[in-house]
VOPAGU-2260 file (C-alpha; in pm, 1 decimal, decimal comma):
REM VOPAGU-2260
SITE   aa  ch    i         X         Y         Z
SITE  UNK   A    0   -1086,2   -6343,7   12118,6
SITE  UNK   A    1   -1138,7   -6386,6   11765,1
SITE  UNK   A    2    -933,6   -6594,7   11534,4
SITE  UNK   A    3    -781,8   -6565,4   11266,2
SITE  UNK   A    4    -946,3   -6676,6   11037,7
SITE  UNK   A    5   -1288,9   -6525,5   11134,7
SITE  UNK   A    6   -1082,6   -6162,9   11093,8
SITE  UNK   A    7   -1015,9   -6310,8   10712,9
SITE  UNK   A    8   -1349,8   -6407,6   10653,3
SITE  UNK   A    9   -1527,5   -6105,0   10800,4
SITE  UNK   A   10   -1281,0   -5848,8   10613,6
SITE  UNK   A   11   -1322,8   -6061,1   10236,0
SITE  UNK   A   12   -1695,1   -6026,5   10326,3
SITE  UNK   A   13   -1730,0   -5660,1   10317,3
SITE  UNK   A   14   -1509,8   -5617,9   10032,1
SITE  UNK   A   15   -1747,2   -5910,7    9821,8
SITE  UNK   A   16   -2051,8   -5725,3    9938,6
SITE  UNK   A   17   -1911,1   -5404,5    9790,4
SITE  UNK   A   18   -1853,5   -5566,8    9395,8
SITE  UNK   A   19   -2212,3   -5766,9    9420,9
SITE  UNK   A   20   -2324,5   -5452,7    9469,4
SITE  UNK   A   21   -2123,9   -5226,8    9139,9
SITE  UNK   A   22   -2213,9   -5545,3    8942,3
SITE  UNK   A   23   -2593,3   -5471,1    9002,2
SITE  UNK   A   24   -2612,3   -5096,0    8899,4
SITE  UNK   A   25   -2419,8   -5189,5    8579,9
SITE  UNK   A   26   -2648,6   -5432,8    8496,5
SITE  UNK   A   27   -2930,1   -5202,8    8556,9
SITE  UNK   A   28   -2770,4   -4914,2    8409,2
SITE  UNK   A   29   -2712,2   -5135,3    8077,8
SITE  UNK   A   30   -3091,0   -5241,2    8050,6
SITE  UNK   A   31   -3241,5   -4871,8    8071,6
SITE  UNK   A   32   -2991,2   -4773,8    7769,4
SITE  UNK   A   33   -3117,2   -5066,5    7570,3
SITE  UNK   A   34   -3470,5   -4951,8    7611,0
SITE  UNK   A   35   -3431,0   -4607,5    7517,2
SITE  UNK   A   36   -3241,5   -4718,7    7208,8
SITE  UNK   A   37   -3510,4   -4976,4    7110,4
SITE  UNK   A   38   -3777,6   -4722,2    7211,9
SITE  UNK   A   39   -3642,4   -4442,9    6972,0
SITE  UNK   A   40   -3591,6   -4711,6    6656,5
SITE  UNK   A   41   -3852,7   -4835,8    6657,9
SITE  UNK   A   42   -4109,1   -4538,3    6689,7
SITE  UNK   A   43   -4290,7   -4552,1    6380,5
SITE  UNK   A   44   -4359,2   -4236,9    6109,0
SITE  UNK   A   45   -4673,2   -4050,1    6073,1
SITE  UNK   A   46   -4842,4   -4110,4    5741,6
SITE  UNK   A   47   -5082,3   -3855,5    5603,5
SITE  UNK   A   48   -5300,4   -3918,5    5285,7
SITE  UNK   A   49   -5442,5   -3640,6    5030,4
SITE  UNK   A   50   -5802,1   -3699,8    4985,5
SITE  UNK   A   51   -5899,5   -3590,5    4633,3
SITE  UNK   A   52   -6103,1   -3264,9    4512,6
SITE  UNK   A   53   -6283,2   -3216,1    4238,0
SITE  UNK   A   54   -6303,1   -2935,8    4115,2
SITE  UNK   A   55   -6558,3   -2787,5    3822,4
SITE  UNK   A   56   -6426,5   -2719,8    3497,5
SITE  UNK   A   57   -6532,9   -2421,5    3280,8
SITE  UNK   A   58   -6607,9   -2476,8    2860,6
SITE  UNK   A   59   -6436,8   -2234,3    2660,4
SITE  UNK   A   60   -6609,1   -2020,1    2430,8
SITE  UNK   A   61   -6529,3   -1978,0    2046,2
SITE  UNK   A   62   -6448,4   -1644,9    1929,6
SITE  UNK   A   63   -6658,1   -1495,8    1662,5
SITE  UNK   A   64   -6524,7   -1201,8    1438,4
SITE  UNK   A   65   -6661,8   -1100,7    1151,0
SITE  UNK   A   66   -6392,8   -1098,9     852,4
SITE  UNK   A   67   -6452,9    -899,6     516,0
SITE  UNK   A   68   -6299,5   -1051,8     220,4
SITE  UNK   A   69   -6216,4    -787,5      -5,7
SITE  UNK   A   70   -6146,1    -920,7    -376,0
SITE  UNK   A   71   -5825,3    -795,9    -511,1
SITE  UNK   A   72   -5814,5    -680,0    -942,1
SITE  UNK   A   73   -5611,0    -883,1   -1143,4
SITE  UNK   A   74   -5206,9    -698,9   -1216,0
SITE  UNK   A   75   -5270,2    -544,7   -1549,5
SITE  UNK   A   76   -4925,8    -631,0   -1785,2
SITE  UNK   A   77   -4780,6    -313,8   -1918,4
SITE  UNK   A   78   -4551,8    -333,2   -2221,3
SITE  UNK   A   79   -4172,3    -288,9   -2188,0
SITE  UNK   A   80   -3973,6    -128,2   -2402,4
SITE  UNK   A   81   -3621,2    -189,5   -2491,4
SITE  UNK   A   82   -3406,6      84,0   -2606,8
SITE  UNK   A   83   -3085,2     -61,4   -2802,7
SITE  UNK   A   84   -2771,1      70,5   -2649,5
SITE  UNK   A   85   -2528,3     295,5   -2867,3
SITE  UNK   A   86   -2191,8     114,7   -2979,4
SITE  UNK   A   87   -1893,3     279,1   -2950,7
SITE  UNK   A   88   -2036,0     603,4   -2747,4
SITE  UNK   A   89   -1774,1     796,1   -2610,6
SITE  UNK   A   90   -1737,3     856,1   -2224,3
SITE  UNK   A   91   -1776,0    1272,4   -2063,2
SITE  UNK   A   92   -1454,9    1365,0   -1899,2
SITE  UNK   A   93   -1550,2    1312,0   -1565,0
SITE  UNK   A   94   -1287,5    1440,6   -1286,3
SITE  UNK   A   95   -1321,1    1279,3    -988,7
SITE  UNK   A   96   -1200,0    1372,6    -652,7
SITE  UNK   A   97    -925,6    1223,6    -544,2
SITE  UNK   A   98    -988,3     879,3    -282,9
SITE  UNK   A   99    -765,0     893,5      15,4
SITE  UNK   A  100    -725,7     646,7     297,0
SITE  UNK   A  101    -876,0     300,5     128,4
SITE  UNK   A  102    -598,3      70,2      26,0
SITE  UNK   A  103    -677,4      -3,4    -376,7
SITE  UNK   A  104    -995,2     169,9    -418,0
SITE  UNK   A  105   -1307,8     -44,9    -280,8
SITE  UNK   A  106   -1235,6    -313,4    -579,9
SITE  UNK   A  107    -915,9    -430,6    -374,6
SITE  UNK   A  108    -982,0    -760,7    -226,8
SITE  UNK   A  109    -913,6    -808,5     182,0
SITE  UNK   A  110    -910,9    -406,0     196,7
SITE  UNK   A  111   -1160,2    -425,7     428,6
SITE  UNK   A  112   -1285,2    -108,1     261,8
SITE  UNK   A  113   -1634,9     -36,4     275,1
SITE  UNK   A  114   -1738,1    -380,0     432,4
SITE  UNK   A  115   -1466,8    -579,5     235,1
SITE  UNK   A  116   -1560,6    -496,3     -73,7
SITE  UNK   A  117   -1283,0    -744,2    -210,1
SITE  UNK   A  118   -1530,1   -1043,2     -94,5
SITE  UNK   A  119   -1775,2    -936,1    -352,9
SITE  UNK   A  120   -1541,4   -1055,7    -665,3
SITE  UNK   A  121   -1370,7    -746,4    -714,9
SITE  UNK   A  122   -1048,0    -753,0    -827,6
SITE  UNK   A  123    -758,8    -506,7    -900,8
SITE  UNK   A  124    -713,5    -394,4   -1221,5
SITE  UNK   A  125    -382,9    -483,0   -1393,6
SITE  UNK   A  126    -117,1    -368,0   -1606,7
SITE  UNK   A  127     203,7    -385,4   -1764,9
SITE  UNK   A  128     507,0    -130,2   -1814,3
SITE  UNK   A  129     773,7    -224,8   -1981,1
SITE  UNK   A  130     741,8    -577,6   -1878,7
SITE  UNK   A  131     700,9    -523,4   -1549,3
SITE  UNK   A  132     300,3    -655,6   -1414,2
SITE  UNK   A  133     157,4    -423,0   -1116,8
SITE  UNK   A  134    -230,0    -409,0   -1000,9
SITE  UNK   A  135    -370,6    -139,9    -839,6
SITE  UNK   A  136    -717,9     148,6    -880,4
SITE  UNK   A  137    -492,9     446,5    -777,8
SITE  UNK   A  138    -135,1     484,7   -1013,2
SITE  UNK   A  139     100,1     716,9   -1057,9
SITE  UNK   A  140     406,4     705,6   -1318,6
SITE  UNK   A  141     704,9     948,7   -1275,1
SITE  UNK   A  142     895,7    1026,6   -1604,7
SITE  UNK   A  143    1280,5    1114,3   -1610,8
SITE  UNK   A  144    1349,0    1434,2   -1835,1
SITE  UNK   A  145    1689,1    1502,0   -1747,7
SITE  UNK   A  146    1946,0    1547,8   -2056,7
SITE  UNK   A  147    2089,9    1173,9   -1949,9
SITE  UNK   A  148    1796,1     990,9   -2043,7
SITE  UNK   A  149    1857,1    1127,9   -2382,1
SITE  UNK   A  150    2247,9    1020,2   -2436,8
SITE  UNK   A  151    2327,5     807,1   -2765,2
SITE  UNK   A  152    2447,3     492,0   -2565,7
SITE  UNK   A  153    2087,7     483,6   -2446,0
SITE  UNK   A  154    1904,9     582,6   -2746,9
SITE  UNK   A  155    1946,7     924,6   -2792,5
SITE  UNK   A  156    1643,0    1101,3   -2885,3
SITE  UNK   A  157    1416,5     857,8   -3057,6
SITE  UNK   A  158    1450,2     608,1   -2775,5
SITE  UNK   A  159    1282,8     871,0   -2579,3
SITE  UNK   A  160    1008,7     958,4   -2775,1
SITE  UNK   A  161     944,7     561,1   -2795,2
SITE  UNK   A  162     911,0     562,1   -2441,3
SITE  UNK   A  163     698,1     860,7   -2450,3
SITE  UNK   A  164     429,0     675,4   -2690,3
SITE  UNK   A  165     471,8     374,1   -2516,0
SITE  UNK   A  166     363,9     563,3   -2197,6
SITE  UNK   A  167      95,9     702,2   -2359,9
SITE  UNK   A  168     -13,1     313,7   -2488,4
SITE  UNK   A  169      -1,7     169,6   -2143,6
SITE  UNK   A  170    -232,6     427,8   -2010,9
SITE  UNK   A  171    -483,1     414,7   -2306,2
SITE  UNK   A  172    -545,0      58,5   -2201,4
SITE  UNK   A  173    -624,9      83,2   -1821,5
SITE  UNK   A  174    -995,7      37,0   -1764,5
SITE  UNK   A  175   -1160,6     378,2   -1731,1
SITE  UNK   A  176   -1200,4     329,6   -1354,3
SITE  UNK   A  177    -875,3     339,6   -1271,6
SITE  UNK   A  178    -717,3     643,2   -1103,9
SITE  UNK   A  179    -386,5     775,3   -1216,6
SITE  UNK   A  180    -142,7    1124,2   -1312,3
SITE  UNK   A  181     189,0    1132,4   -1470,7
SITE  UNK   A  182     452,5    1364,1   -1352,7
SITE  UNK   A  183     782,5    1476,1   -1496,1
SITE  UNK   A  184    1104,5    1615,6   -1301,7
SITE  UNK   A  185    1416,0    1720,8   -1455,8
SITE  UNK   A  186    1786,1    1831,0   -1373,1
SITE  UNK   A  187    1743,5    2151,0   -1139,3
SITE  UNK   A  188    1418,5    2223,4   -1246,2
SITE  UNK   A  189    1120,7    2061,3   -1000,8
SITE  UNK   A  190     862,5    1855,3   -1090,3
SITE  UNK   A  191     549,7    1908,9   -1282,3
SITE  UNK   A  192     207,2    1692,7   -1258,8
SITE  UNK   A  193     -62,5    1708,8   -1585,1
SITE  UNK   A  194    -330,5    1691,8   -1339,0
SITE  UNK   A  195    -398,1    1877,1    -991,7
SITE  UNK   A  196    -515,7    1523,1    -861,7
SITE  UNK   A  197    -531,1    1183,0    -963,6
SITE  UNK   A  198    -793,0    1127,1   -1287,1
SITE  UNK   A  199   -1026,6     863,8   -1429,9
SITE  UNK   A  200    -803,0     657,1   -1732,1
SITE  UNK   A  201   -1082,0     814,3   -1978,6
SITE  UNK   A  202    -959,8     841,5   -2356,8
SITE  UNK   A  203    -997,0    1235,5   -2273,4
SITE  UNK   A  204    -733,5    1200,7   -2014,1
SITE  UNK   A  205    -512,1     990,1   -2197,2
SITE  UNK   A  206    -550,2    1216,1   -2516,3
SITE  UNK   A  207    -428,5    1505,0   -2263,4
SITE  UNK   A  208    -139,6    1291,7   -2173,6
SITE  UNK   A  209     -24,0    1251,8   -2536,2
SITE  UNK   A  210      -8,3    1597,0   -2571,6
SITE  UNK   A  211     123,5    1713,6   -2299,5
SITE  UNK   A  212     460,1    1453,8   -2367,3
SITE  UNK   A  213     448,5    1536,3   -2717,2
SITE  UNK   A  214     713,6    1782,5   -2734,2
SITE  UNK   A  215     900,7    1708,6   -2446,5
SITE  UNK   A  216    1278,7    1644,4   -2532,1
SITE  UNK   A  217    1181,6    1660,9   -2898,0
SITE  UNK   A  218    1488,2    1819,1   -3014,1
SITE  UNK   A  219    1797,0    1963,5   -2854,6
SITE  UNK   A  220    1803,7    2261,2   -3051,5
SITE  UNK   A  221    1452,0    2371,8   -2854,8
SITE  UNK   A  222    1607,5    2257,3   -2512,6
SITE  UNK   A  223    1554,5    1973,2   -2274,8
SITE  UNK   A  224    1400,0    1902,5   -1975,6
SITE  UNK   A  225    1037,5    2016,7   -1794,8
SITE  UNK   A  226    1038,0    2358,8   -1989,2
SITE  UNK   A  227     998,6    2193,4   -2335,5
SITE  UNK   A  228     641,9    2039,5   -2242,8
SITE  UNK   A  229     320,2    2087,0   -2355,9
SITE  UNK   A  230      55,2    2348,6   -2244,3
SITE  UNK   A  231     -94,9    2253,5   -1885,5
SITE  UNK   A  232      55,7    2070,1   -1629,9
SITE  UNK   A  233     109,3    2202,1   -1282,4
SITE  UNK   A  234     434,7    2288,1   -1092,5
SITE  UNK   A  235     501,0    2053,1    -751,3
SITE  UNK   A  236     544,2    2336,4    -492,0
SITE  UNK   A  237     377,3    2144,3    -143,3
SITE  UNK   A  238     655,2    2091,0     118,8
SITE  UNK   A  239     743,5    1725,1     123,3
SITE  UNK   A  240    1039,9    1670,4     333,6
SITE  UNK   A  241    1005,4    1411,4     580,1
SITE  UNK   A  242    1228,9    1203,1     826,5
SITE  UNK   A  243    1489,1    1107,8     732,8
SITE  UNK   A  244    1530,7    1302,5     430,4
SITE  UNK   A  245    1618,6    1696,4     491,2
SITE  UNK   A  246    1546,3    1800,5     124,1
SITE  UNK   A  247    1356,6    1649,5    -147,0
SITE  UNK   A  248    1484,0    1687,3    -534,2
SITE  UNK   A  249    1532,9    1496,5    -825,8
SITE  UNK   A  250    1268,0    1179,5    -880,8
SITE  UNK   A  251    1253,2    1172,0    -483,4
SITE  UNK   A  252    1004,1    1471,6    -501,8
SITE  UNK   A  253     762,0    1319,6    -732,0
SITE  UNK   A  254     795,7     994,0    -516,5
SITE  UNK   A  255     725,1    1206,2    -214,3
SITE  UNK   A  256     389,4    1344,8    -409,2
SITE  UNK   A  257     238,7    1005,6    -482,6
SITE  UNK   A  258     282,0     868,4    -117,6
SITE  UNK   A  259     120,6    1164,7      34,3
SITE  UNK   A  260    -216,1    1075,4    -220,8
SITE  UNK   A  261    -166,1     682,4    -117,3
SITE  UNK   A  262    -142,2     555,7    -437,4
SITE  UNK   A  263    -168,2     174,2    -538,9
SITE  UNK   A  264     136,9     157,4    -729,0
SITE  UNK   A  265     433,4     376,1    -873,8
SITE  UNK   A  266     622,8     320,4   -1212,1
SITE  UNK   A  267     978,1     556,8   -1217,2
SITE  UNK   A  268    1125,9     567,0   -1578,2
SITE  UNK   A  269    1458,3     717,7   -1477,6
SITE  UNK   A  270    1759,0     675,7   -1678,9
SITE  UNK   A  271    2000,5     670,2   -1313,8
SITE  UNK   A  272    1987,5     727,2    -937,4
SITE  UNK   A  273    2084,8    1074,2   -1015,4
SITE  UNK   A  274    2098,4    1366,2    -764,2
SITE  UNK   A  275    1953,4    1240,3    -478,3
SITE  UNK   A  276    2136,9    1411,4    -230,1
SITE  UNK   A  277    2244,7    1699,7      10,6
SITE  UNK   A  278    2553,7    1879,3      45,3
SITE  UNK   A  279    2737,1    1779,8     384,1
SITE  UNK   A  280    3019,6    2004,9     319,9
SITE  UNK   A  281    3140,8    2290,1      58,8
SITE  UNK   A  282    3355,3    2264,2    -199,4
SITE  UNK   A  283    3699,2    2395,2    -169,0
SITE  UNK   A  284    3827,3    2719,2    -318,5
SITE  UNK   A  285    3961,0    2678,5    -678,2
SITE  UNK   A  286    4185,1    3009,2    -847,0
SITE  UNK   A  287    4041,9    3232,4   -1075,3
SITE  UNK   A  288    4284,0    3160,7   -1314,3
SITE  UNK   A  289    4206,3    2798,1   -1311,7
SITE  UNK   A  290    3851,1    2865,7   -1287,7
SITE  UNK   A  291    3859,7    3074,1   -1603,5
SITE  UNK   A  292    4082,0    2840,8   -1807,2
SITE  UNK   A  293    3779,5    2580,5   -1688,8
SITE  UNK   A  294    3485,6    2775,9   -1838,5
SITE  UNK   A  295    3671,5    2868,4   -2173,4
SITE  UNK   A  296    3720,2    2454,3   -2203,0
SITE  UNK   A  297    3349,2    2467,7   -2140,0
SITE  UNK   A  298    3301,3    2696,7   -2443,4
SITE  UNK   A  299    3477,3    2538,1   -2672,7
SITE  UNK   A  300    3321,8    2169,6   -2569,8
SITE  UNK   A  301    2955,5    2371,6   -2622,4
SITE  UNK   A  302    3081,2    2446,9   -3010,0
SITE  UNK   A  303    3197,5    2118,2   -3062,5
SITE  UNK   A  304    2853,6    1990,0   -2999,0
SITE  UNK   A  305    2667,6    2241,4   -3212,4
SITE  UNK   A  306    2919,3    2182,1   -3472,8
SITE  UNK   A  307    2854,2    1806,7   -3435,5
SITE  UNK   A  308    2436,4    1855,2   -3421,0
SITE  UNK   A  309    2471,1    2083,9   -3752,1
SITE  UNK   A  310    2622,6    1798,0   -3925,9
SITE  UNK   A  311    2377,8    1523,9   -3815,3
SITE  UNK   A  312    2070,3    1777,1   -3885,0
SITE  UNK   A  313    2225,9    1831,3   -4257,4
SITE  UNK   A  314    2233,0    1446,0   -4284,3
SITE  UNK   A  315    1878,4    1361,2   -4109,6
SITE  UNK   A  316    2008,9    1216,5   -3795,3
SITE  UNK   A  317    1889,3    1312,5   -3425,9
SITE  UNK   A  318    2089,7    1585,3   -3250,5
SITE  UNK   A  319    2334,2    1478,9   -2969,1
SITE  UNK   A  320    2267,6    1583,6   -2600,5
SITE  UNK   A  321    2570,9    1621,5   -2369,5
SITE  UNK   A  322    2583,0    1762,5   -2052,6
SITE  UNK   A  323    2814,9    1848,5   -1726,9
SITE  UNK   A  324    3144,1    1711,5   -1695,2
SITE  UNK   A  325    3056,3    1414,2   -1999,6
SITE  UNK   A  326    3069,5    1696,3   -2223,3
SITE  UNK   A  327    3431,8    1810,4   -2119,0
SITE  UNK   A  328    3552,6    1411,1   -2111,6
SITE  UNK   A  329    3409,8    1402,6   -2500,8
SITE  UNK   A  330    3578,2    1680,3   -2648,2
SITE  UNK   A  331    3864,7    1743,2   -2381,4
SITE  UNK   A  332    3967,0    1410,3   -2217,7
SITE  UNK   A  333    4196,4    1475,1   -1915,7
SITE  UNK   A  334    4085,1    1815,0   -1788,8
SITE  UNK   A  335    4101,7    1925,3   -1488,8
SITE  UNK   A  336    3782,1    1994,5   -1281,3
SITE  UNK   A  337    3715,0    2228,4    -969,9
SITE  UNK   A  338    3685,0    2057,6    -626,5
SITE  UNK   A  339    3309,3    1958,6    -587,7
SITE  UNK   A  340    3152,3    1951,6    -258,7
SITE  UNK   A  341    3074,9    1672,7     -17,9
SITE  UNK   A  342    2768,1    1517,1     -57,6
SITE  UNK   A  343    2551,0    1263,9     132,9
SITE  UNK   A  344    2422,5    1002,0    -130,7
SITE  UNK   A  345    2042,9     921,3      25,9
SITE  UNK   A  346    2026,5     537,2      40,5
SITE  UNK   A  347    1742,7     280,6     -53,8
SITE  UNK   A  348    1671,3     180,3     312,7
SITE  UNK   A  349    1643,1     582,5     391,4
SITE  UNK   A  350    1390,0     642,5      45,0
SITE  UNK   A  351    1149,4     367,3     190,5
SITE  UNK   A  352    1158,1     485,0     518,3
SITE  UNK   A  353    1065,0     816,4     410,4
SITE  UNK   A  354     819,0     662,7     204,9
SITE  UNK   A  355     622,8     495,8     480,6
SITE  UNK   A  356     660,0     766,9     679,8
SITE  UNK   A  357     495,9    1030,7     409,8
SITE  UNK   A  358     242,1     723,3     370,5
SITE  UNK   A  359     160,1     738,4     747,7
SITE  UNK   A  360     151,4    1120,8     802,5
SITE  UNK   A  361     -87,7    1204,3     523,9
SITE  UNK   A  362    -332,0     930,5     573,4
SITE  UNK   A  363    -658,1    1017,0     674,1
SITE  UNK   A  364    -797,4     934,8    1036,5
SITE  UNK   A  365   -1086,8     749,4    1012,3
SITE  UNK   A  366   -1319,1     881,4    1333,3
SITE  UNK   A  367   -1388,3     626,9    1603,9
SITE  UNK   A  368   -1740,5     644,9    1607,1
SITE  UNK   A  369   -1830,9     552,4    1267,1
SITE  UNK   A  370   -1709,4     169,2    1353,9
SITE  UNK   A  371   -1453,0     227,9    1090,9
SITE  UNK   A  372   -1089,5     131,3    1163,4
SITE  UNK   A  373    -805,9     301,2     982,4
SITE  UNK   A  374    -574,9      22,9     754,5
SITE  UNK   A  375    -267,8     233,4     906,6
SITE  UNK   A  376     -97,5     -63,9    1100,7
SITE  UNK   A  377    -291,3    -366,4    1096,9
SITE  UNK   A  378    -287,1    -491,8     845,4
SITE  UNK   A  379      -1,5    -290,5     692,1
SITE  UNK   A  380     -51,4     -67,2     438,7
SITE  UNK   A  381     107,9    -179,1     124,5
SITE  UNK   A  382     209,1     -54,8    -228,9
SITE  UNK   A  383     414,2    -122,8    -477,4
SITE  UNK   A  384     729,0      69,5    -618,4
SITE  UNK   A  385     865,9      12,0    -924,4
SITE  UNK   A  386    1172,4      68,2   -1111,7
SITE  UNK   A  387    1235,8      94,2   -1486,7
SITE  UNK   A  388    1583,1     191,6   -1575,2
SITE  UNK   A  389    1722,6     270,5   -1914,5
SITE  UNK   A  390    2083,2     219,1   -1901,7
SITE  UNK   A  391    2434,6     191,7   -2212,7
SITE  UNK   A  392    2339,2     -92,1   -2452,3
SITE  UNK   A  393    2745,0    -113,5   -2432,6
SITE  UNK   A  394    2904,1    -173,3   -2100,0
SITE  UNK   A  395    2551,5     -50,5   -1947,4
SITE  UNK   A  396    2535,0    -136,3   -1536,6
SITE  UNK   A  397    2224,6    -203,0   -1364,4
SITE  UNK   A  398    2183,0      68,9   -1068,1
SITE  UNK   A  399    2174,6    -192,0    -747,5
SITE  UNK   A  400    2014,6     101,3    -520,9
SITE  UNK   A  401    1721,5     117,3    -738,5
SITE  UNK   A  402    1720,6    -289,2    -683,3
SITE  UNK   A  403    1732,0    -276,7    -333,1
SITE  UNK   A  404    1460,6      -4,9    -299,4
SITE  UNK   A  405    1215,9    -179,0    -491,2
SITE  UNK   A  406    1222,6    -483,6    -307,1
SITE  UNK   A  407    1203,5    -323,2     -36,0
SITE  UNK   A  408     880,6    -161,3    -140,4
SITE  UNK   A  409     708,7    -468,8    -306,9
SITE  UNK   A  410     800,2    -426,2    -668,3
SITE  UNK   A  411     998,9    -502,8    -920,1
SITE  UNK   A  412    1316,3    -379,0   -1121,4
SITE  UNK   A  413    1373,7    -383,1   -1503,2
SITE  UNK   A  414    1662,0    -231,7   -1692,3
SITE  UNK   A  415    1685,0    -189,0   -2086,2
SITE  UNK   A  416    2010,9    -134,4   -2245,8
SITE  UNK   A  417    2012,7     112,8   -2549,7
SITE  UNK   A  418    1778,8     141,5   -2836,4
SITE  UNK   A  419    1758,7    -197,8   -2959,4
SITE  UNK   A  420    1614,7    -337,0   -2601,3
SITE  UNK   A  421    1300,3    -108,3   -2608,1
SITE  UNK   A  422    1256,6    -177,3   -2964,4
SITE  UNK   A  423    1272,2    -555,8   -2890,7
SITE  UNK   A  424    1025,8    -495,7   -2610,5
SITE  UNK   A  425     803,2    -291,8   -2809,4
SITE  UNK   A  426     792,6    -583,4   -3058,8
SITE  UNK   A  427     761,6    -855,3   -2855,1
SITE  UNK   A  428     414,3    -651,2   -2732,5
SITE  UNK   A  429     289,9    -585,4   -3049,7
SITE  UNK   A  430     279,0   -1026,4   -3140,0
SITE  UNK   A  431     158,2   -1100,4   -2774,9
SITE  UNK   A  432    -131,1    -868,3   -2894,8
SITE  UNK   A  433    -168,7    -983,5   -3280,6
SITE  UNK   A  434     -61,2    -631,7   -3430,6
């Protein structure tokens, strides 16, 4: 029998054999990795080398081509001759069609008219009407004719016919490109234009002018108003009602007319805001008795003023124009006068929106394919609208309306009180210009 210890020593043996044995194949297992590694590192690259060619190189020929010379004469010098202009040589009367859709005419600088024409150095030509400065190629002046302009505390009659020749002045010295018509409205009785269409400044045109004014509101005796003017001249009959006017009358028709040509600039000469309205509302039945006691007040008021006129003819003064219900107050303060009907008084912010609007609905569309944009927009189209107002030399109140709506419309406003103010004015002209 074995002993004990032998069993220990025979079953450590097997187990020792079994780990000398694992230790080898790792060993052996570790030195075939290490050679493949070392084998694949250090396996050297291929090197291949060019070898050189030479390869024959061909001379390039010269072109020959026969070139002919041909001798050119000597410029011969011809003689110039210089004709000496005439001085002083009058212009034709040339009427020109009327320009629609360029802001200014193609002198107006940043237009963008015609390629910009303003970039060239061109520059709008200017002028001033009674003291109020505008610019513009294309104008249009609108003359009140209504029996108020013609009351004493403004002036009476020879206040008007200074305004008349000062109108006449102004237009004499625009430069002969400019385009421009005058047009006068009165009380109930439209508005008339000289010209069909706006006109070259020519001294022809302007002489027209000055005729055509000449006898307006000359005397009373003759009558007042558009029917006193001078041969020529065209009635306004085009429909020109726009948003958010329903009618047109008074100065707003003229107005109307000179924003459907797009003109530069306007100059109104109006004596008040006037009737520049619509009737909301009737007026409310009056008696006949009371009506008829009105009209024989109105009778007698008429004689008092022809009485009054005789006497101032037989001592060489101007005639006196009353009118309306200032007629009655003169001669028969504290009358009593029929119920008038409501009315809607158009405001300033409504004119200039019916301005714009006029300006915008006659402008001409400028086709797509000719590269062309139209000014409509962007940038805006602008203008100028301008106010003169000839109010009382005593007590006389600017008209704020007339204020407002010229600011609104980029011009100015200028009142004159009476007589003595456009005399003053007319003065202070004549020294600016050495007369």
């Amino acid at each position: 029998m074995m002993s004990v210890k032998n069993r220990l020593f025979t079953k450590h043996a097997k187990s020792s054999a079994a780990l000398v044995s694992l230790g080898i194949h790792a060993v052996l297992i570790l030195v075939a990795l290490s050679f493949v590694a070392v084998t694949v590192i250090t396996k050297e690259e291929q090197a291949f080398e060019a070898k050189p060619v030479n390869r024959p190189k061909m001379q390039l020929k010269k072109l020959q081509i026969p070139v002919k010379i041909k001798k050119t004469p000597k410029p011969k010098l011809r003689k110039r001759i210089v004709v000496q202009p005439k001085i002083n040589q009058t212009m034709p009367d040339i009427t020109m069609p009327e320009i629609t859709g360029v802001k200014g005419g193609i002198g107006s600088a940043g237009t963008g008219g015609l390629g910009g024409a303003g970039s060239l150095g061109f520059s709008m030509p200017e002028m001033n009407v009674f003291g109020i400065k505008g610019k513009g190629e294309k104008v249009f002046i609108i003359l009140d004719s209504t029996p108020w302009i013609m009351y004493d505390e403004l002036g009476g009659i020879p206040a008007y016919s200074l305004i008349k020749d000062e109108l006449v002045r102004i237009l004499s010295k625009l430069n002969s490109t400019v385009l421009f018509n005058v047009a006068v409205y009165g009380h109930g009785t439209g508005t008339y234009t000289l010209f069909p269409q706006l006109v070259p400044a020519s001294s022809t045109n302007v002489a027209k002018v000055e005729a055509w004014l000449k006898p307006l509101n000359a005397v009373q005796a003759d009558g007042y108003g558009t029917r006193t003017l001078g041969g020529g001249g065209i009635k306004v009959e085009e429909d020109l009602v726009i948003e958010p006017l329903i009618n047109v009358n008074h100065w707003s028709e003229p107005v109307m007319y000179a924003m459907r040509r797009q003109v530069d600039t306007v100059f109104l000469l109006a004596s008040g805001w006037g009737h520049i309205l619509y009737k909301k509302e009737p007026a409310k039945q009056w008696s006949e008795s009371k009506m008829a006691k009105f009209k024989e007040i109105q009778r007698k008021a008429k004689e008092k003023l022809a009485e009054e006129n005789r006497k101032r003819k037989a001592n060489g003064q101007p005639e006196r124009v009353l009118v309306g219900s200032s007629l009655i107050v003169e001669y028969f303060p504290g009358t009593e006068f029929p119920p008038q009907p409501i009315h809607h008084w158009y405001t300033p912010k409504e004119i200039a929106k019916a301005c714009v609007n006029q300006r915008k609905a006659s402008a001409p569309r400028t086709p797509t394919k000719s590269g062309l944009r139209s000014r409509r927009g962007n940038p805006r189209d602008t203008f100028t609208f301008n106010v003169v107002q000839f109010i009382p030399e005593t007590d006389g109140v600017q008209e704020e309306r007339f204020k407002k709506l010229s600011g609104m419309l980029d011009g100015e406003y200028r009142s004159l009180p009476g007589l003595a103010a456009i005399e003053s004015y007319l003065d202070s002209g004549k020294k600016k210009a050495g007369e």
